[in-house]
C-alpha positions, -999 to +999 in steps of 0.1 A: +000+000+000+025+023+006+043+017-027+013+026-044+011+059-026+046+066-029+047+054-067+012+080-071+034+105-054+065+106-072+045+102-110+027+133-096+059+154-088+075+144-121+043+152-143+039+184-120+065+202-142+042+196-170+015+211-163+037+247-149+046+246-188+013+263-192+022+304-195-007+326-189-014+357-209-031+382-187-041+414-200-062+442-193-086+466-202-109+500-192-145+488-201-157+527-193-127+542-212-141+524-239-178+527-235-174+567-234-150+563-264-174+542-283-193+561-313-228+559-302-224+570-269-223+608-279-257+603-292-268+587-269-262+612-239-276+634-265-312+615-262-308+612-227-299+644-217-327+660-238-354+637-219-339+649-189-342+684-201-384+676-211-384+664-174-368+691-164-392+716-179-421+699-168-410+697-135-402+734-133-440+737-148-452+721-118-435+739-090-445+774-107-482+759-106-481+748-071-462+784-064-492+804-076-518+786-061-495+789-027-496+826-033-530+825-045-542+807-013-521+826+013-538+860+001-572+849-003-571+820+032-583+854+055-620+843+037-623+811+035-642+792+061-624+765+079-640+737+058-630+759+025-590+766+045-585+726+052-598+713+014-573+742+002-544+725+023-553+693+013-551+704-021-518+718-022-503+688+003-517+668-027-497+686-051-468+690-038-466+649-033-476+647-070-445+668-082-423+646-058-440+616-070-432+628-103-397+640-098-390+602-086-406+587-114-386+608-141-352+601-126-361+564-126-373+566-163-344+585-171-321+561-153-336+526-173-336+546-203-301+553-202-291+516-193-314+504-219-297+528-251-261+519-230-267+480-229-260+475-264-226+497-265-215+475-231-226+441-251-205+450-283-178+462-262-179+425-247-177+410-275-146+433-295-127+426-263-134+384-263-124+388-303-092+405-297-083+387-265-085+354-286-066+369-320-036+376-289-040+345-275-049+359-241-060+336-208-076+363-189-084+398-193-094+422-160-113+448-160-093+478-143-122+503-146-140+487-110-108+496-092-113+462-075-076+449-084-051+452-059-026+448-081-015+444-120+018+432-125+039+451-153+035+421-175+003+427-177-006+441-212-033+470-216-055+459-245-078+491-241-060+505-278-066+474-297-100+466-285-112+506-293-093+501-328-114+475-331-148+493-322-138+520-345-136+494-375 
């Protein structure tokens, strides 16, 4: 029995240099360098930022609406009856959450649009970088643009360049 082990033993330290033979190619790349570098992005802030603008507008709509009924309310509250005072309170109270509730939903809608029109851009930017990583013959590429990596050796080779030359094509 104890042949056997030490026979497994030493065919496993002699085939162990074997399998070190095996270099890895590491390399790495800025996935948000390359989404704000890729061509549709410009137009797509464009779209976005012009939604947020409508929102915008709308929005400031709102508030001047709830302002002047504020105004209007404050000058004219001396004559109203209590009943008349309370449903004018409610009123405005209901306002105001409407413009909130509104304000919420637009950032939200806003934020999904933008990942929707982005998701694309991300999913070929995937892709460029799996094509060019196995033209170099790479094992692994890292994303640096999480800032997660404690460390990338010197050896380490930035693809960023070839994968946006790529993009460009």
């Amino acid at each position: 029995m104890r042949i056997k082990i030490l026979l497994i033993a030493v065919l496993f330290i002699a085939a162990s240099p074997l399998f070190a033979q095996t270099t890895l190619k590491i390399g790495h790349v800025n996935v948000q360098e390359l989404v704000q570098k890729h061509p549709d992005t410009d137009s797509i802030h464009t779209v976005i930022e012009q939604e947020a603008k409508d929102m915008e507008d709308i929005y400031a709509e709102m508030l001047q609406q709830q302002q002047d009924k504020m105004e209007a309310f404050e000058a004219e509250s001396e004559g109203y009856s209590d009943f008349m005072r309370k449903t004018k309170q409610e009123e405005l109270l209901t306002l105001s959450q409407k413009i909130q509730t509104f304000n919420q939903t637009a950032q939200q809608q806003i934020r999904q649009h933008n990942i929707e029109l982005l998701q694309p851009v991300y999913n070929e930017v995937n892709e460029t970088i799996k094509k060019v990583a196995k033209e170099n013959k790479f094992t692994y590429i890292l994303d640096v643009s999480g800032g997660t990596l404690a460390y990338i050796s010197p050896d380490s080779e930035d693809i960023t360049a070839l994968v946006l030359e790529e993009l460009n094509k």
